[in-house]
C-alpha positions as CSV (number, residue, x, y, z in Angstrom):
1,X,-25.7,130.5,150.4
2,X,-27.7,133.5,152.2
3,X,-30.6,132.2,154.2
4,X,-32.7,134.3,152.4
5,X,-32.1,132.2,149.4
6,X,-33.3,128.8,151.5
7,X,-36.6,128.1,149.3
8,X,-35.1,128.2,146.2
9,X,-32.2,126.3,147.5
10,X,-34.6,123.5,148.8
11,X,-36.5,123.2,145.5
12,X,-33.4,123.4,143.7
13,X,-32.1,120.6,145.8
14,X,-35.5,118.6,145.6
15,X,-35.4,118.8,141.8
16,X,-31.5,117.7,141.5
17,X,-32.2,114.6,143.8
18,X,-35.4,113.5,142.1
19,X,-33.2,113.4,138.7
20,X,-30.3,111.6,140.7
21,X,-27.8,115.1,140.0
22,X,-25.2,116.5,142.7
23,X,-25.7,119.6,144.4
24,X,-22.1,121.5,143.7
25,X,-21.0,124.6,144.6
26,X,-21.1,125.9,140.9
27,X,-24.8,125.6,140.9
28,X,-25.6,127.1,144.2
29,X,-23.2,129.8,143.0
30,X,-25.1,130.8,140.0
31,X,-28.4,130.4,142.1
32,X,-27.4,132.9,144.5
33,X,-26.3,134.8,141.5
34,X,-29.5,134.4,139.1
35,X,-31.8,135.4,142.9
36,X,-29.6,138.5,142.9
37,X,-30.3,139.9,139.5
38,X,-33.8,141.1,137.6
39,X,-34.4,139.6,134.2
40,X,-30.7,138.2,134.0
41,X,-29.4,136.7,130.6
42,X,-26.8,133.8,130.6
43,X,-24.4,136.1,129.2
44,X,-24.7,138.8,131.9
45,X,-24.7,136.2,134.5
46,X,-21.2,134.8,132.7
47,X,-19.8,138.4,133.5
48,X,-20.6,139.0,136.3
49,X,-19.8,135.9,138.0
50,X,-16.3,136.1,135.7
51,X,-15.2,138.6,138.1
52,X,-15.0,136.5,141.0
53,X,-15.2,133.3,139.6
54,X,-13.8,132.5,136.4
55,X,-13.7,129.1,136.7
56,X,-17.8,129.0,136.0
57,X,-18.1,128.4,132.3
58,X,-21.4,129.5,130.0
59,X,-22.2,126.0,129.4
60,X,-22.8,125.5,132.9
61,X,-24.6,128.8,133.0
62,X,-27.0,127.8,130.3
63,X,-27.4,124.0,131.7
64,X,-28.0,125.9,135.8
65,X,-30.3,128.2,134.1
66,X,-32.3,125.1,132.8
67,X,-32.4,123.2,135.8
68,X,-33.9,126.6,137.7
69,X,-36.6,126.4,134.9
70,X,-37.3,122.5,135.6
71,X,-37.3,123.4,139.6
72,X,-40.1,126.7,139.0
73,X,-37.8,128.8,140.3
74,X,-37.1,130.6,137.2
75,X,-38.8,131.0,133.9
76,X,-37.5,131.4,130.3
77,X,-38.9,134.3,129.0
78,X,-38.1,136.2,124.9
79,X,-37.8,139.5,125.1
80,X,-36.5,140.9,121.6
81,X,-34.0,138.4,120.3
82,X,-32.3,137.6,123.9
83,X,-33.6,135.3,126.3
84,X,-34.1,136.3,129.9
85,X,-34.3,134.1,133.0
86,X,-37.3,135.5,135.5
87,X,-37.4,134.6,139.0
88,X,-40.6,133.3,139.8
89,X,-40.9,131.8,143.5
90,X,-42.9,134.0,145.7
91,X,-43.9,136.5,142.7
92,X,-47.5,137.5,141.5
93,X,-48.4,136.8,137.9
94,X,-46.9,140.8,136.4
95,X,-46.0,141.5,132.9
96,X,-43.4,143.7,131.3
97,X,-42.8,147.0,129.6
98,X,-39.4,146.0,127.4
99,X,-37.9,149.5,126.5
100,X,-36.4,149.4,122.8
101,X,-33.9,151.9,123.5
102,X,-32.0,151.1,126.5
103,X,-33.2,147.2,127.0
104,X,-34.7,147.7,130.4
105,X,-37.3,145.5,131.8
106,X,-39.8,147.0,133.6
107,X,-42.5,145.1,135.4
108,X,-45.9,145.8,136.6
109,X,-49.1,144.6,137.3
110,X,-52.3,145.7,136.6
111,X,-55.9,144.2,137.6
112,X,-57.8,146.1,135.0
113,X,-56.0,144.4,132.1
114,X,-56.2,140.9,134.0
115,X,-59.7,141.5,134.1
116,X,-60.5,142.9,130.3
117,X,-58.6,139.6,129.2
118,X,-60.6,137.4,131.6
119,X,-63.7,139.2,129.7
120,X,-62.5,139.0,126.5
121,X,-61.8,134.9,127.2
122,X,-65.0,134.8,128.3
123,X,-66.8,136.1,125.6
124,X,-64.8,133.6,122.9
125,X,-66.1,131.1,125.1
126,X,-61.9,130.6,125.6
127,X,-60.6,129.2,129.2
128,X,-57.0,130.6,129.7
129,X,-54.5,128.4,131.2
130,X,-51.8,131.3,131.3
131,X,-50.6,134.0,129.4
132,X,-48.1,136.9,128.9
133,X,-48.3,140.5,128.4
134,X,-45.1,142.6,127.1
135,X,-45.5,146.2,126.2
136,X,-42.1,147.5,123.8
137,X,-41.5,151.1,123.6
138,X,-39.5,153.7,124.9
139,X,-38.3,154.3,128.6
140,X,-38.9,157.7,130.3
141,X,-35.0,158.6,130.2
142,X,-34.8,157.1,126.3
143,X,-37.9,159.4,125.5
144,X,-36.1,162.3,127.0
């Protein structure tokens, strides 16, 4: 495992302890994997780690991918009729611009909207504990 991958490694570690589960090469595998994609599915994370190791099934994908979203390090997030896995340590709150053509995520972040929602909240007399903005349309190149 790259060094650069150490925090997620340590809180992946943390979390497998605390729930008396081993630390195996499969899982540090797919963690390395899942910190070297954007928006990953289980299914693209199946391919591409098929390439170089077969021997990684989807079940253990799908049961890795849950144990990064018990840890924080990743979030479950719906995008259309797929589910996405979203690396979270050491990211801003950002929301995303889901292109209906092509399927790319695009995300962003914007203070104006953070702060016309906080207004809006405000006025309804609402205290938000967390929330999630996605924007579907079309991509520049799918406009084209």
């Amino acid at each position: 495992m790259i060094m650069k991958h150490a925090k997620e490694l340590d809180l992946l570690r943390e979390h497998l302890a605390k729930h008396h589960l081993k630390v195996t090469k499969q899982r540090e595998v797919i963690l390395d994997a899942f910190l070297g994609n954007e928006h990953v599915t289980a299914e693209q994370l199946y391919r591409m780690l098929g390439r170089h190791k077969p021997h990684i099934g989807l079940a253990t994908i799908y049961r890795t991918l849950n144990l990064l979203c018990e840890s924080g390090i990743a979030q479950e997030r719906h995008f259309g009729s797929q589910t996405h896995y979203d690396n979270v340590v050491n990211k801003r709150h950002h929301d995303h611009m889901i292109c209906t053509g092509c399927g790319v995520i695009i995300e962003f972040e914007n203070c104006d909207i953070e702060h016309l929602q906080d207004q809006v909240a405000a006025r309804h007399g609402f205290a938000i504990s967390t929330h999630k903005l996605e924007l579907y349309g079309l991509c520049r190149q799918c406009k084209r």
